[in-house]
N, C-alpha and C positions, 0 to 999 in steps of 0.2 A: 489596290488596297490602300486603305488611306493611313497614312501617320498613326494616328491613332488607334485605330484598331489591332496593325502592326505590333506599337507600345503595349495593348492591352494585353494582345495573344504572349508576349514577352513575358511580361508580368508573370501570368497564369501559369506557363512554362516553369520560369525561374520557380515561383512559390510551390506547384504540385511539387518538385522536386527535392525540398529542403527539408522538411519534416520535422528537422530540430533533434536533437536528444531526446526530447520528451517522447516523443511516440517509437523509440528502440531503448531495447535492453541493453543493457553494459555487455560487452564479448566472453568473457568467463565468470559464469554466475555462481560456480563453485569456487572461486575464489575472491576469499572479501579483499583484500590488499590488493585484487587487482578492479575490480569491483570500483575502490575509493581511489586507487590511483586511477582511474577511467575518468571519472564524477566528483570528482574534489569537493564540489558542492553539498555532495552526501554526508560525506564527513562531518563537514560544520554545522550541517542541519542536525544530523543523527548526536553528535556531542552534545548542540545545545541543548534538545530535549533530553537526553540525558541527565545533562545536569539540573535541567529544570524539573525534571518528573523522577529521574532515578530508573529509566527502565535504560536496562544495557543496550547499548550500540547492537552486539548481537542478537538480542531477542528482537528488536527494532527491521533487522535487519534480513533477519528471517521470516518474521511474520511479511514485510512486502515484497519477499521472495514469492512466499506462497499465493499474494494475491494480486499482483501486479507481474511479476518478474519484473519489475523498477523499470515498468514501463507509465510513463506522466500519465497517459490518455487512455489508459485500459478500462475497458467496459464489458458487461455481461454481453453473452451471446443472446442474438434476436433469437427470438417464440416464433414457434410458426404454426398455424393450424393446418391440418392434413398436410404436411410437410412442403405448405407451398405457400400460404397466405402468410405475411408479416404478420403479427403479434405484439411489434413490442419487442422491447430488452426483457430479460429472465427478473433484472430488479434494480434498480436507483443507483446501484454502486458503481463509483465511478474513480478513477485515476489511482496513484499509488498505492492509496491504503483500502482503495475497494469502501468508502464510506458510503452507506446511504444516506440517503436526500434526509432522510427527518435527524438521523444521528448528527450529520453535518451541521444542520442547522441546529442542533440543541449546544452542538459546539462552540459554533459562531457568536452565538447567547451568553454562553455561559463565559469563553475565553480571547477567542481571536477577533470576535466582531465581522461585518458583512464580507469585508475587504478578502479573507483566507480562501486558498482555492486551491480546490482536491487536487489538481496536476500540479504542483507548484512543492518540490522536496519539503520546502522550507517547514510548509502549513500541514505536509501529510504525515509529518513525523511528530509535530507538536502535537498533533491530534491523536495517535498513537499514542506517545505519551501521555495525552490527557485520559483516553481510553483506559489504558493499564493502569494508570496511577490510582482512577478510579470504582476498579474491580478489584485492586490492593485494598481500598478503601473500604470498598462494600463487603465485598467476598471473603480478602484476608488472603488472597492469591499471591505468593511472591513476585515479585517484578522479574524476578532471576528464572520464575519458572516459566517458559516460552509455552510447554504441551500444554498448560493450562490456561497461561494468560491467550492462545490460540483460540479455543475452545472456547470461551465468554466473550471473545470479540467476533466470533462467528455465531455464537448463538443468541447472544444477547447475554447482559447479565440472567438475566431473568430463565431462559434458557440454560444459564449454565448452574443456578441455584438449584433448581429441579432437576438438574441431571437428562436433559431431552438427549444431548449427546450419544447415551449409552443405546439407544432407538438405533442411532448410524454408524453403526461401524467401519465404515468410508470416512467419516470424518474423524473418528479417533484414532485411526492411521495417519491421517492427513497428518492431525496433531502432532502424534508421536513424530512425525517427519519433520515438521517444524522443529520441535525440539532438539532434532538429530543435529538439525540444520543451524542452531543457534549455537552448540557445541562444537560443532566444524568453528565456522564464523569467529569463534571468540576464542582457538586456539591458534587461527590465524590470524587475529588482530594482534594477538599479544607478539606475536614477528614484525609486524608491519607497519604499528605504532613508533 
């Protein structure tokens, strides 16, 4: 076997193996203080939007609970026809904040420019931010309210103007979970600040 191919099969070894942070979830996801001591990065990310947009650390915190588990590289499960053919992804959402391909890019547009990228804390929490700030905006939704700011970033605004929600009552549970979840979160931030 020659040097090279040696080095390459190495390579390939080393990299299958490393995965990064980005593609596992933090070790206790019911605990935010352990959570941001794990991801220190989280932190700084989830403040600055914060203080940029004004949505709490824990509603922030919650909602990419629910759609990621703060995993970077999370994607919808593959479709399949007669439960064997690929299909395709379920839909476009992809990494922490589960953003779709057209949202994303109206974000990109309007705030972060090409550069922002859904795996990456920094840009999936500004974009959250941007999200909720802008359903505060439209809606009149509190930033503080997670079961609702949930529900317009799941449904769309448009979705959640009209009330399509009240159709799924799977996803108004989802909600209300969310919210449970942003109340946990933000009774244990104020210990761990």
């Amino acid at each position: 076997m020659s040097r090279t191919l040696r080095a390459a099969i190495l390579v390939l070894l080393v990299a299958s193996c490393g995965g990064g942070s980005n593609s596992r979830a933090p070790r206790n996801l019911d605990d935010a203080c352990a959570i941001l001591a794990q991801r220190p990065t989280y932190w700084k990310a989830m403040q600055k939007a914060e203080s940029k947009w004004g949505v709490p650390v824990s509603v922030q915190m919650a909602a990419i609970y629910q759609e990621s588990k703060f995993i970077g590289n999370a994607r919808t499960p593959h479709r399949f026809a007669l439960g064997i053919i690929p299909m395709g992804r379920q839909s476009s959402a992809y990494g922490y904040s589960q953003a779709l391909d057209g949202t994303w890019e109206e974000y990109q547009d309007e705030e972060a420019g090409r550069r922002a990228r859904r795996d990456r804390i920094e840009d999936a929490t500004d974009f959250m931010g941007w999200y909720m700030h802008n359903s505060t905006e439209r809606l009149g939704i509190s930033k503080f309210d997670a079961e609702a700011q949930y529900l317009a970033y799941h449904e769309g605004r448009t979705g959640y103007a009209s009330q399509s929600y009240l159709d799924k009552p799977w996803l108004v549970e989802v909600a209300a979970a969310v919210g449970a979840r942003a109340v946990l979160y933000e009774s244990q931030l104020a210990y761990c600040r």
